[in-house]
C-alpha positions as CSV (number, residue, x, y, z in Angstrom):
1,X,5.8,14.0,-33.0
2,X,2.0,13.3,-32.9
3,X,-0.1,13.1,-29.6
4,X,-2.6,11.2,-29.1
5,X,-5.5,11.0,-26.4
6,X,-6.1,7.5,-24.9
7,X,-7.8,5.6,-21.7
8,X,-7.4,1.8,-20.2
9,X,-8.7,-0.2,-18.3
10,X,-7.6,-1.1,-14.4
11,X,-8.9,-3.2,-11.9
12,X,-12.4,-3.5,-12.0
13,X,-12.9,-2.2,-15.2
14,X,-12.6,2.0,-14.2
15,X,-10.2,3.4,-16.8
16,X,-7.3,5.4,-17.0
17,X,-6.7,8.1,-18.7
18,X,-3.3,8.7,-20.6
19,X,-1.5,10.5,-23.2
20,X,0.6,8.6,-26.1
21,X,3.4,10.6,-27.6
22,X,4.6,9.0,-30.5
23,X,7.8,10.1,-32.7
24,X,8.2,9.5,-36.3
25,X,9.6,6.1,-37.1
26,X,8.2,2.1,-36.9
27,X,7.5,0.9,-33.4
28,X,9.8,2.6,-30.6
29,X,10.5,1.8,-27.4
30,X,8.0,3.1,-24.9
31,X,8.1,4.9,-21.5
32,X,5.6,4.7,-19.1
33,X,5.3,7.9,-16.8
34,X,2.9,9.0,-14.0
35,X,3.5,11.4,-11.2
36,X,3.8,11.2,-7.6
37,X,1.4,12.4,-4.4
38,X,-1.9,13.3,-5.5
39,X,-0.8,14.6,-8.7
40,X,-2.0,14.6,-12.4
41,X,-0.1,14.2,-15.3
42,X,-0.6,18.3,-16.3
43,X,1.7,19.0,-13.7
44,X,5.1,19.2,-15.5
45,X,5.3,15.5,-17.3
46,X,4.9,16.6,-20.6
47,X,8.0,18.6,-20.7
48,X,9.8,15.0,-19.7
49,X,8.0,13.4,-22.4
50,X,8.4,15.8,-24.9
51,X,12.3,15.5,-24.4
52,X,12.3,11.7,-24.4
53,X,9.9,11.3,-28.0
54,X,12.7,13.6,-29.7
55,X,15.5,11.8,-29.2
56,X,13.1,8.5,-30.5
57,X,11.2,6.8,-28.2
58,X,7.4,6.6,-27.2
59,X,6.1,7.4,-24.0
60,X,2.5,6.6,-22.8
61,X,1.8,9.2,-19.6
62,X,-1.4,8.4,-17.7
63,X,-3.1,9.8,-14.9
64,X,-4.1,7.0,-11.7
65,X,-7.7,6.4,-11.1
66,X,-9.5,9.2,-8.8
67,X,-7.0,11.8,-10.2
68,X,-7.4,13.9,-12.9
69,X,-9.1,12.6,-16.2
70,X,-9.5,9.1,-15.3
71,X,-12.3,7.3,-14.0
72,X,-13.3,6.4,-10.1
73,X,-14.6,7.3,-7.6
74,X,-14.5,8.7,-4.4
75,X,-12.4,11.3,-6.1
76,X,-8.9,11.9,-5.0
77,X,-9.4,8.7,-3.0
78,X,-4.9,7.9,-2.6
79,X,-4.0,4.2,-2.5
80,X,-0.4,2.8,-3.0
81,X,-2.4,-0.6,-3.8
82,X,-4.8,1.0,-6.4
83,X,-2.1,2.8,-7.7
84,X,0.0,0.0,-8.3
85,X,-2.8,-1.9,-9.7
86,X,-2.7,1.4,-12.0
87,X,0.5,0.6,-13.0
88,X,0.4,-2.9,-13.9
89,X,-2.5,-2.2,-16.2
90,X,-0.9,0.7,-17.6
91,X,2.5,-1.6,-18.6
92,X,0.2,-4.4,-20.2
93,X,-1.9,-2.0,-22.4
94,X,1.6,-0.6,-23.6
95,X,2.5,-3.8,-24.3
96,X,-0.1,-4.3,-26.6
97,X,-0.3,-0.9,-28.2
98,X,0.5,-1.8,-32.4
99,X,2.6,1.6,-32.7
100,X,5.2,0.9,-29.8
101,X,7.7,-2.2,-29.3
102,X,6.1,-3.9,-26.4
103,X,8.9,-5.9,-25.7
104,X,11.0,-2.4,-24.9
105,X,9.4,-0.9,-21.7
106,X,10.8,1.4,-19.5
107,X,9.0,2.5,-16.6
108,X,9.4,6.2,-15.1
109,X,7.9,7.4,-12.2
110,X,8.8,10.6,-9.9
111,X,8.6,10.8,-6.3
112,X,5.2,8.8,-4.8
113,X,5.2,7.4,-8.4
114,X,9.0,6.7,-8.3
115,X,8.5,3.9,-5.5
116,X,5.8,2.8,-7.4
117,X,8.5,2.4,-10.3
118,X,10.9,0.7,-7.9
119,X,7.9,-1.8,-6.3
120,X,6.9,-2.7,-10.2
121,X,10.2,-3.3,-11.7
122,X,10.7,-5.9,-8.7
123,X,7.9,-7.7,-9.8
124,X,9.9,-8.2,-12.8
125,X,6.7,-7.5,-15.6
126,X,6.7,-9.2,-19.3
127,X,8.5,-6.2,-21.6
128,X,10.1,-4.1,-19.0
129,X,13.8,-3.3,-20.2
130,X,14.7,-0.5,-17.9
131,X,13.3,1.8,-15.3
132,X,14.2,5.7,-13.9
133,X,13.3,6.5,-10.2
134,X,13.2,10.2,-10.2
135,X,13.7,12.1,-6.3
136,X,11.7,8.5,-5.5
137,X,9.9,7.7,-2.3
138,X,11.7,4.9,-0.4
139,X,10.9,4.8,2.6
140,X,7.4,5.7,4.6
141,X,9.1,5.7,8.2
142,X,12.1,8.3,6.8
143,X,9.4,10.6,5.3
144,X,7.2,10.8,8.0
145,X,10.5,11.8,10.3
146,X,10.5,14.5,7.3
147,X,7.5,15.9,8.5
148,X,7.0,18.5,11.6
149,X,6.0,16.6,14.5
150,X,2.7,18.6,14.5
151,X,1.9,17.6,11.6
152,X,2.1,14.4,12.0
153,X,-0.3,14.4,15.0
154,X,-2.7,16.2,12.4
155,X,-2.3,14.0,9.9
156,X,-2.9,11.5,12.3
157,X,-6.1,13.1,13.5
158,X,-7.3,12.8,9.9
159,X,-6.6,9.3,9.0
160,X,-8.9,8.4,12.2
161,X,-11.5,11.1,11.4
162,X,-11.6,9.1,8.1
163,X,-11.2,5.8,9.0
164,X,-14.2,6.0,11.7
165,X,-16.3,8.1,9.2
166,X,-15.8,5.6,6.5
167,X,-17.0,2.7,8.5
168,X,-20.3,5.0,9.1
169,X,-20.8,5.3,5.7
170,X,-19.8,8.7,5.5
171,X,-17.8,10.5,2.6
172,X,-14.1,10.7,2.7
173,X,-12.6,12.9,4.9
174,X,-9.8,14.7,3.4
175,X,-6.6,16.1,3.8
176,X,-4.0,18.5,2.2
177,X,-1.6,17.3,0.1
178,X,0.8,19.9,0.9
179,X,0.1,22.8,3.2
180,X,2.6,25.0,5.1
181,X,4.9,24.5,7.6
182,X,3.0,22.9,11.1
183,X,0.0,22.4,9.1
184,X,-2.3,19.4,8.4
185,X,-0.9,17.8,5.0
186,X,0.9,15.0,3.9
187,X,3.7,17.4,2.8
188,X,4.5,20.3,4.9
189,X,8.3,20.9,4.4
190,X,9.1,24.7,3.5
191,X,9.5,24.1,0.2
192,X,6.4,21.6,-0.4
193,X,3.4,23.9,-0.8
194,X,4.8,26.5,-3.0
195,X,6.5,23.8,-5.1
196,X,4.0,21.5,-5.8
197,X,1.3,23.8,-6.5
198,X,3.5,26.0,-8.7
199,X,3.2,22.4,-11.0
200,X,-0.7,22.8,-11.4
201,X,-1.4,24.4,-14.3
202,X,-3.9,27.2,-14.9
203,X,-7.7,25.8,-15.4
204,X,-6.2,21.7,-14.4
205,X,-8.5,19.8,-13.1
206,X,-7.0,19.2,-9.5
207,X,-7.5,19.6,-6.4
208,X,-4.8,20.0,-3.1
209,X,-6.5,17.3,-1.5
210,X,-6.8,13.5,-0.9
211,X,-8.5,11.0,1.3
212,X,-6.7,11.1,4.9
213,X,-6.8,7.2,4.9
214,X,-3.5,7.2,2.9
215,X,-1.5,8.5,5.9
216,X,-1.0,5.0,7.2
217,X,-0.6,3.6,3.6
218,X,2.7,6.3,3.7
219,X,4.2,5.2,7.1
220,X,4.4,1.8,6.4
221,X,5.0,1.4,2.5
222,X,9.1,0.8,1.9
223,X,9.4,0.0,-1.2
224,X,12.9,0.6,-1.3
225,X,13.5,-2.5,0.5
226,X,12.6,-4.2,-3.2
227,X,15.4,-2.8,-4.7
228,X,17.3,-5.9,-4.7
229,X,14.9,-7.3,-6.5
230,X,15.2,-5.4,-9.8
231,X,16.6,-7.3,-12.4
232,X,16.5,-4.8,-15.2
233,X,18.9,-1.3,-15.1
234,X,17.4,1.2,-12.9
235,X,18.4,4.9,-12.7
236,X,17.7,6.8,-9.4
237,X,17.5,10.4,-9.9
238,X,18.4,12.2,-6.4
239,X,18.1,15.2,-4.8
240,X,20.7,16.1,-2.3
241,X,18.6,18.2,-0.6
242,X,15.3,16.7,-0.5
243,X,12.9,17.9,2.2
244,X,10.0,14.8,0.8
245,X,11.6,11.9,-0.4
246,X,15.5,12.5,2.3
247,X,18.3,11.0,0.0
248,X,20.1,9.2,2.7
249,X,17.4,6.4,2.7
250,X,17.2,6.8,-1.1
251,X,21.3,6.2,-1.6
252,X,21.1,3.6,0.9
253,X,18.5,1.5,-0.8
254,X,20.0,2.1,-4.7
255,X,23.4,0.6,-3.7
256,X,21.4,-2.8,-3.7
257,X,20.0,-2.5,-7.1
258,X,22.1,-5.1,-9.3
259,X,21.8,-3.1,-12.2
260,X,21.4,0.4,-10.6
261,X,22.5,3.6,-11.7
262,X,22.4,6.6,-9.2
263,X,22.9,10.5,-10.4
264,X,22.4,13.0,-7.2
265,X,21.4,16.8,-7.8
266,X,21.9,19.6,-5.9
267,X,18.1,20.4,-5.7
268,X,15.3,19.9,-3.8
269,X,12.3,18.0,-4.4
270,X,10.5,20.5,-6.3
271,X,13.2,22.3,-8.5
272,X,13.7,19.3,-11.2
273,X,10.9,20.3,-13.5
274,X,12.0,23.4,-15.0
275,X,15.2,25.2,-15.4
276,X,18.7,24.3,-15.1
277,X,17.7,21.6,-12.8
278,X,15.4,19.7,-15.4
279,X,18.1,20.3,-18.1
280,X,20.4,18.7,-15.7
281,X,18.3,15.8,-14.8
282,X,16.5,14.9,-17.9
283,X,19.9,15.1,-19.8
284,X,21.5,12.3,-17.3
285,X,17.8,10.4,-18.2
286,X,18.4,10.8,-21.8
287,X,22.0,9.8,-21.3
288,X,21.4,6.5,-19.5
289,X,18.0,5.6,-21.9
290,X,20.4,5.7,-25.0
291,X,22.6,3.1,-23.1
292,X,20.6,0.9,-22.1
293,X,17.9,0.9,-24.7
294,X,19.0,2.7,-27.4
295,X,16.7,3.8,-30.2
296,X,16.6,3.6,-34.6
297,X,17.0,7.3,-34.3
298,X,20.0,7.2,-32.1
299,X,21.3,4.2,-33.8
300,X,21.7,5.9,-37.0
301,X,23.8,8.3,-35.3
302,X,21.3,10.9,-34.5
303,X,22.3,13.1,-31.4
304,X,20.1,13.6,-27.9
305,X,18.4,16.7,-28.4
């Protein structure tokens, strides 16, 4: 396996930065990864990818503008637009990366960044083969429910504080990504603040915080609704018991997916990025990626690591 360190550009030429783990072999099929709410790629990714280039193929894991090591700016600013935008640029430069088979994409996104999977496989992209929804965000209007009442009111509070401040040229006003229970964040399930911030690790650059603008963004994105769309195989990774993204809505929308694959787990939201519960999860990934787009190495006969 080599690693190498890359950037590309989005819309209106701010760049993206992203990571290209390659295997040994000519031209593999690549996955393109990012993450989900205000997170960077640092925050447990790697150990996906690093499974996924053994058993053969190339995976290309970037971070969206105003995160982490890409370019933009207001920082941390959260848009399911921009983010999008991220992702179409981030399929075309794979595309046209020489050490990858561009015409073998497979997209993978998890949670925030698993609707955005499910939204850009609908639009049916040049090269995409395949795609993996892991515990994915469906459905704004079933999340929000998710969220303590009080919250919500907070959260709302914020978006306005933000929205008005905005318009008075002010700097963003921002809010928690995920705070404790009855607090003011997007994510404020028991499980949420201690989970996701367990995935930062030490000396990241990251911050527990995004412009409060995206509440609305959240509410009314549904990108599960696209599912019938989808014209490639699409894996949906589930978590029985998830306090974010509920499963219900999640299981609901999959059923449409022509092509779709669904695997449920009995974890929550947090729990599928070490331990038994990655083993379980990425070894169901592993499983459906040498099905549907099988590599040289596993061709030969080579077993999934």
């Amino acid at each position: 396996m080599s690693i190498e360190h890359l950037r590309f550009p989005s819309v209106g030429g701010e760049y993206c930065a992203a990571t290209l783990y390659l295997p040994e072999g000519e031209r593999p099929p690549v996955i393109v990864m990012a993450h989900g709410l205000g997170a960077i790629r640092a925050m447990g990714l790697a150990a996906y990818a690093e499974r996924f280039t053994a058993a053969g193929y190339a995976c290309l894991v970037f971070d969206y503008r105003y995160f982490g090591d890409s370019e933009g700016t207001p920082r941390h600013l959260l848009s399911t637009t921009e983010q999008r935008a991220d992702w179409a640029a981030a399929l075309t430069f794979a595309r046209q990366l020489p050490q990858v088979d561009g015409d073998r994409i497979v997209a993978w996104g998890t949670s925030f960044g698993g609707g955005h999977v499910i939204y850009t496989a609908a639009q049916r992209p040049a090269g995409l083969v395949a795609a993996i929804a892991q515990c994915p965000f469906t459905d704004g209007v079933a999340s929000t429910l998710a969220v303590h009442p009080v919250s919500s009111v907070k959260a709302t509070v914020a978006w306005l504080r933000d929205v008005v401040g905005t318009r008075a040229g002010r700097a963003p006003h921002m809010i928690a990504t995920a705070g404790p229970v009855r607090g003011t964040a997007l994510m404020t399930a028991p499980d949420a603040e201690s989970g996701y911030l367990e995935l930062v690790p030490p000396g990241a650059d990251f911050r527990n915080e995004v412009a409060a603008r995206v509440v609305l963004d959240i509410l009314t994105d549904r990108p599960g609704r696209l599912t019938a769309d989808i014209r490639v195989p699409i894996l949906f990774s589930v978590c029985e018991t998830d306090s974010v993204a509920p499963a219900g809505p999640t299981l609901r929308y999959a059923a449409h997916a022509p092509f779709g694959e669904t695997r449920t787990y009995p974890d929550g939201h947090f729990d599928i990025y070490r331990g038994d519960a990655f083993e379980r999860v990425v070894t169901d990934q592993l499983d459906f990626l040498r099905r549907q787009v099988p590599t040289a190495r596993l061709d030969e006969g080579e077993s999934i690591p």
